[in-house]
C-alpha positions in Angstrom: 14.2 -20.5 5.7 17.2 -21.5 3.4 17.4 -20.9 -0.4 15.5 -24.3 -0.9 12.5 -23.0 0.9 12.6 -19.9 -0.8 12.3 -21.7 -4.0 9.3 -23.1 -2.7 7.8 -20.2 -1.3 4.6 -20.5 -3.2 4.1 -24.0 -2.0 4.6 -22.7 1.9 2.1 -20.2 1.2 -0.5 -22.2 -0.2 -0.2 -25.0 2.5 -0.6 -21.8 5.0 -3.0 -19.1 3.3 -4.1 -17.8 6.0 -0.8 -16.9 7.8 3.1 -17.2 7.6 5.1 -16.0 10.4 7.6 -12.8 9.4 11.1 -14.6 8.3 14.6 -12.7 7.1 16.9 -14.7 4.9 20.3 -13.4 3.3 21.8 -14.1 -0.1 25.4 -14.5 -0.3 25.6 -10.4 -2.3 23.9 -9.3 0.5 20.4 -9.2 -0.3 17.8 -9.3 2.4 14.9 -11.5 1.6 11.8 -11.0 4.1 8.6 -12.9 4.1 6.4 -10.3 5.4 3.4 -12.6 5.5 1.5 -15.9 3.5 2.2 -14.5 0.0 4.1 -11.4 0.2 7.7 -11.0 -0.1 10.1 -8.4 0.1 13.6 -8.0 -1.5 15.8 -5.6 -0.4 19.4 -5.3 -1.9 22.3 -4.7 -0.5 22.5 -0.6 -2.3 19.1 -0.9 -3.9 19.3 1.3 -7.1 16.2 3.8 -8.0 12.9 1.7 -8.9 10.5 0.3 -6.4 8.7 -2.2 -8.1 5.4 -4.2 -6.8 4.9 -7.1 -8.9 1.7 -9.0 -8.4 0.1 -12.1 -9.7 -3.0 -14.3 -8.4 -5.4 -11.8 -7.4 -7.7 -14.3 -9.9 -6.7 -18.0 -8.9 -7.2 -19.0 -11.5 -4.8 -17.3 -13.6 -2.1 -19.5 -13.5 0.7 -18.0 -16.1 1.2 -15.0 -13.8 2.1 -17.4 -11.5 4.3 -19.1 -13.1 5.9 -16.1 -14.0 6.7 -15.0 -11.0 8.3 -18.1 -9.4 10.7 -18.0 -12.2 11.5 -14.4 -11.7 11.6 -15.4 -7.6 13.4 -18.9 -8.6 16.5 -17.0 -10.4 16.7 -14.6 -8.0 17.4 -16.9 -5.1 19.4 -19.4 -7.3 22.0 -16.0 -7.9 21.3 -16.3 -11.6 19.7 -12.7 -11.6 21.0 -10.6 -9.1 18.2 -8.4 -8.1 19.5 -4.3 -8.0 16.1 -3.1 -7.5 13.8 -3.1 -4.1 10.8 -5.6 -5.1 7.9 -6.4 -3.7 6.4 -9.7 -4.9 2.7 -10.6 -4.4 1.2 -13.9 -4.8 -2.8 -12.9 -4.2 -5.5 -15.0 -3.5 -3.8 -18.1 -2.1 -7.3 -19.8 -1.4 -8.9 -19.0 -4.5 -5.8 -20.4 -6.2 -5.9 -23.2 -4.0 -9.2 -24.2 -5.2 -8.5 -23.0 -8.7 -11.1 -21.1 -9.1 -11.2 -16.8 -9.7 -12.4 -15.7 -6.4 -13.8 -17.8 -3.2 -16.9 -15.6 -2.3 -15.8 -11.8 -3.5 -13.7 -10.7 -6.4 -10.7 -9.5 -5.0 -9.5 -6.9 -7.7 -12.8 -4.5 -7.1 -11.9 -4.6 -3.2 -9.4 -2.0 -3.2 -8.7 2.4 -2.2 -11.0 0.7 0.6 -13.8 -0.9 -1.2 -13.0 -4.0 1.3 -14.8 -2.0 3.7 -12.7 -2.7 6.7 -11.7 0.3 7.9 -8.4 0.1 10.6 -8.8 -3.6 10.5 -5.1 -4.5 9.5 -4.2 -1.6 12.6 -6.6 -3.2 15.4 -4.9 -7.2 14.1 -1.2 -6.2 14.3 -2.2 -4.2 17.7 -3.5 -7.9 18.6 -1.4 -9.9 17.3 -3.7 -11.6 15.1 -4.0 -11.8 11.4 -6.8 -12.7 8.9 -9.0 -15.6 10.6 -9.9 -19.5 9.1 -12.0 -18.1 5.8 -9.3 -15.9 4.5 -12.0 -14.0 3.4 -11.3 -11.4 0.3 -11.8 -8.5 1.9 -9.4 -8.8 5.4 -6.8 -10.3 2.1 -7.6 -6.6 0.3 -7.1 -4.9 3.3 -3.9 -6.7 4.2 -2.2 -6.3 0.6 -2.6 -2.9 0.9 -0.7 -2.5 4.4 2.1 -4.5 2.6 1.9 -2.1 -0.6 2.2 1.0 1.8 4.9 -0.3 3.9 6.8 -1.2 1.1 6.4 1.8 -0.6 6.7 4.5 2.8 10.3 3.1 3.1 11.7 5.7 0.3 10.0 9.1 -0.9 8.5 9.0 -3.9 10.8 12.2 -5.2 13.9 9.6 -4.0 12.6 6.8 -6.3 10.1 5.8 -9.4 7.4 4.0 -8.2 6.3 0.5 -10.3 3.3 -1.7 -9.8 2.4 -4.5 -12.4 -0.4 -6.2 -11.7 0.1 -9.4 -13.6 -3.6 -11.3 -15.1 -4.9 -13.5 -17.8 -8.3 -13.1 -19.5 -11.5 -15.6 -19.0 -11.9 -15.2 -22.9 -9.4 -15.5 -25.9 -8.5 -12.2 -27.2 -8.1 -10.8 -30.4 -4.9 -8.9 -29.0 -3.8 -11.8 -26.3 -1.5 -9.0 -24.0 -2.8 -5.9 -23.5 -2.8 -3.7 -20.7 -5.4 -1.6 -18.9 -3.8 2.0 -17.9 -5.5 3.2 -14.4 -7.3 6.5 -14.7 -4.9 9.5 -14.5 -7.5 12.0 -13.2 -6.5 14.5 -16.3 -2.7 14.0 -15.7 -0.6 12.8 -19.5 0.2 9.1 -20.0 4.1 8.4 -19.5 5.7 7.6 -22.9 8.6 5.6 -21.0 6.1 3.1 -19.2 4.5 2.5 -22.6 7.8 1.9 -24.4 8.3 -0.7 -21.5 5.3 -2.6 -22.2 5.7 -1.8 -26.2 8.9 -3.3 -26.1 7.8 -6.5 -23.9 5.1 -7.4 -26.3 2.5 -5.6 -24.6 1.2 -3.1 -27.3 -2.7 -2.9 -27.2 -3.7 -0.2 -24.0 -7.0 0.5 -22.5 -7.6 3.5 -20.9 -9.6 3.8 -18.3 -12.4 6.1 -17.7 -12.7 6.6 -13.9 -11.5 5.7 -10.6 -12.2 2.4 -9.8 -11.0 -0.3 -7.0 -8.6 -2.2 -8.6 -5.0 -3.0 -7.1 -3.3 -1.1 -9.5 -5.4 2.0 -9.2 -4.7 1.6 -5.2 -1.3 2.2 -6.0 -1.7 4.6 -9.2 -3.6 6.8 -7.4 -2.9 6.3 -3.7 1.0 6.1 -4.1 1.9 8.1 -7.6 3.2 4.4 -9.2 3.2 3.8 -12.7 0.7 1.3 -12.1 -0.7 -1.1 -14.3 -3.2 -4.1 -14.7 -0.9 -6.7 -17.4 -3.4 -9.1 -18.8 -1.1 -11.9 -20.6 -3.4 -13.9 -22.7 -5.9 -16.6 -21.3 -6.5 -18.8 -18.3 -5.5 -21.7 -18.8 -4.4 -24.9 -15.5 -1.3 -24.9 -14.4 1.4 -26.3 -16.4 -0.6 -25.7 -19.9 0.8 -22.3 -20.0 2.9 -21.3 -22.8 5.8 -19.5 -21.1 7.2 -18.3 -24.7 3.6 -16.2 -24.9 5.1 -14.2 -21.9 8.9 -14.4 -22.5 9.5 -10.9 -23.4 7.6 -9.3 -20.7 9.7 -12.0 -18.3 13.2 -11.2 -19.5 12.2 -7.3 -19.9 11.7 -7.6 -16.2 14.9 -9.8 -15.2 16.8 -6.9 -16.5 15.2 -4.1 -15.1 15.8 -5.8 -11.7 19.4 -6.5 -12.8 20.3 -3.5 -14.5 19.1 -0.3 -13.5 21.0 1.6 -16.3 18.9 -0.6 -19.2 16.3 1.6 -20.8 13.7 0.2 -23.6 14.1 1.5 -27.1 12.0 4.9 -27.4 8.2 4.7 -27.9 7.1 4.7 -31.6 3.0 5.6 -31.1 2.5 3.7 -34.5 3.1 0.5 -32.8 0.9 0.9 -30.0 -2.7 0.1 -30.2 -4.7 2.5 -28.0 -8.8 2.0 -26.6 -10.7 4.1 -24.7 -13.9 3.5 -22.4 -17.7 4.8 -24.1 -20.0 2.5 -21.7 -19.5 -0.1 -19.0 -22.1 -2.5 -19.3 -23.2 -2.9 -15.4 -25.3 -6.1 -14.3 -28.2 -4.9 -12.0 -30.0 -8.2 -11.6 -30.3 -11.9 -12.5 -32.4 -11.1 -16.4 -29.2 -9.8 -17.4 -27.7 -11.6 -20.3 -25.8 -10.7 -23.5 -26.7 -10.6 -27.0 -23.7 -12.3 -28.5 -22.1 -15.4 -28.0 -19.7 -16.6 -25.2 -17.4 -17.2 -27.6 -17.0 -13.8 -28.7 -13.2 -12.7 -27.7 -11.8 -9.2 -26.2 -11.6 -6.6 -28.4 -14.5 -8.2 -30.9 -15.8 -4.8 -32.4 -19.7 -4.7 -33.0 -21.6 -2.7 -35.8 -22.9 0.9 -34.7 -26.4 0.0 -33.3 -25.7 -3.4 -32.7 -28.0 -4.6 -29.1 -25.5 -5.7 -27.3 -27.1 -6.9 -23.7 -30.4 -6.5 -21.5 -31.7 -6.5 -17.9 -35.1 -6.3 -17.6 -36.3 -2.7 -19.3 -32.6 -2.1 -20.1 -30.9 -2.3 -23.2 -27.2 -1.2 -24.5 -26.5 -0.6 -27.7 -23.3 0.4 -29.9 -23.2 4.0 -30.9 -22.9 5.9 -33.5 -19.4 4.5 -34.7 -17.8 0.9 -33.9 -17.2 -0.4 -30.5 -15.4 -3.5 -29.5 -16.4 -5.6 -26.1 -13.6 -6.0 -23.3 -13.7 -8.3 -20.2 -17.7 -9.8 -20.8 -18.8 -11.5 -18.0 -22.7 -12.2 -17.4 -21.7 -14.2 -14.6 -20.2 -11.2 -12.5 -22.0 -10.3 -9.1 -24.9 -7.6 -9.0 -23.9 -3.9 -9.4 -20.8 -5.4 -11.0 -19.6 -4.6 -14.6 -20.0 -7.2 -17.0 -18.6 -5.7 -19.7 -16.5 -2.5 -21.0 -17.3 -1.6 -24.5 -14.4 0.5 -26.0 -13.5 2.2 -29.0 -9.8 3.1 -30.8 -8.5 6.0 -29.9 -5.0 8.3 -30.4 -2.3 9.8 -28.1 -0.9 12.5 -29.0 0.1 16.0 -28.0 -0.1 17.5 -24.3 -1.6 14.0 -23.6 2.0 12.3 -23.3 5.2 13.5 -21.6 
């Protein structure tokens, strides 16, 4: 594979999304670039400096700016216009969901993670075989496989040696009141890290979510299963390929060119005031096909809602807004069973012990 056909490595993997054959390519400083599989690339450099960083994008795909994103990043580095110091990891997901443009085939991929895909030693018993995912590319042997790539990647250097990175890159179904904000994986009672947030701060990322519990996204895989500052990015709202606006996402993009390039470059220190901060008080779950919302589809992320307000049913059960304001995140009526269709969230501080 020459630099040409790196360029084009999104376009090899989504003419072959069920399998690419392993392939090693060197750039003229030395840097190894491996294609580990349909998707999933590795960049090693030649002294690799102390951040392993996973960067994923098109676990939805659907959510094209992510996307584009990434080949940029991918596009520069191969070109020799940003010369990569820093071991990364880069993840295009759901290659025939994005094929068909479309969020997810049959399953959605982001709850299939920490084992939710329910295929336990499956990637094991393939590479014993020598076989990979079969014709469907099905979500949950894709789950399963990012995984393996995420713990190779990240086995190769102890986590004391290195800090570990994950963004997990997105855009929202719905317009949002604040278009970037970021959803911080559950810390199981551990304090938030005031030099991730000053990253995202300073890249134009300032509204967080915290989450409430364990769940089976891919960040919280590697949050919780690897110690990564791990994070899911959402960067405004889906929209086809090539009717992004990349200036919506520039700061984010060159904040990451130079922590790739320049492992000395720190973001200015964290000032809380800027930061907009949301916690979880109820996750609206869809249990069968009555359910529906009380509000409009057009209502956007981070609309807040009157205490008492109804906000959806299903069957027998309502949900209602508390006692003070809430504002809806991520509503979806058109989720699976048993899935959430909603997060309902209200503002919240960090302070104190709960930051270091």
């Amino acid at each position: 594979m020459n630099a040409n056909q790196l360029q084009d490595f999104l376009a090899s993997s989504l003419a072959n999304p069920h399998y690419l054959p392993p392939i090693n390519h060197s750039l003229p400083d030395g840097t190894q670039i491996q294609v580990w599989n349909t998707g999933v690339m590795c960049i090693e450099p030649l002294a690799p400096a102390n951040i392993d960083l996973v960067l994923s994008c098109g676990i939805h795909g659907n959510e094209t700016a992510p996307i584009e994103l990434c080949v940029r990043l991918l596009n520069d580095i191969v070109s020799g216009r940003l010369h990569c110091r820093q071991r990364l990891l880069l993840i295009f997901g759901n290659l025939a969901a994005i094929n068909l443009s479309v969020r997810e085939v049959n399953t959605n991929l982001n709850r299939l993670f920490s084992g939710a895909h329910g295929l336990k030693g499956y990637v094991q018993t393939q590479l014993k075989a020598g076989a990979m995912a079969n014709e469907q590319d099905k979500e949950p042997e894709r789950a399963a496989w990012l995984e393996h790539y995420v713990t190779r990647f990240y086995q190769q250097r102890a986590c004391g040696q290195v800090e570990r990175r994950h963004y997990d890159l997105h855009t929202a179904i719905r317009p949002s009141q604040y278009p970037q904000f970021v959803i911080y994986p559950f810390t199981h009672g551990a304090p938030f890290h005031k030099k991730q947030l000053a990253f995202l701060c300073h890249s134009g990322v300032n509204t967080i979510l915290l989450a409430h519990g364990p769940t089976t996204t891919f960040s919280y895989f590697s949050a919780h299963q690897w110690e990564a500052h791990a994070f899911t990015v959402e960067l405004g709202k889906v929209h086809p390929f090539g009717e992004n606006d990349a200036s919506q996402v520039a700061a984010l993009e060159h904040n990451l060119a130079r922590l790739l390039q320049n492992p000395d470059w720190q973001p200015p220190q964290l000032d809380i005031a800027h930061m907009r901060v949301f916690k979880v008080q109820q996750e609206i779950v869809k249990k069968s096909e009555r359910f529906c919302f009380h509000f409009s589809d057009e209502v956007a992320n981070f609309h807040t809602f009157s205490p008492g307000t109804i906000l959806a049913e299903d069957g027998k059960q309502q949900w209602r807004v508390g006692e003070k304001p809430q504002a809806v995140v991520f509503p979806n009526a058109k989720v699976a069973l048993q899935q959430r269709a909603a997060l309902m969230v209200e503002v919240t501080e960090l302070k104190g012990d709960m930051l270091i």
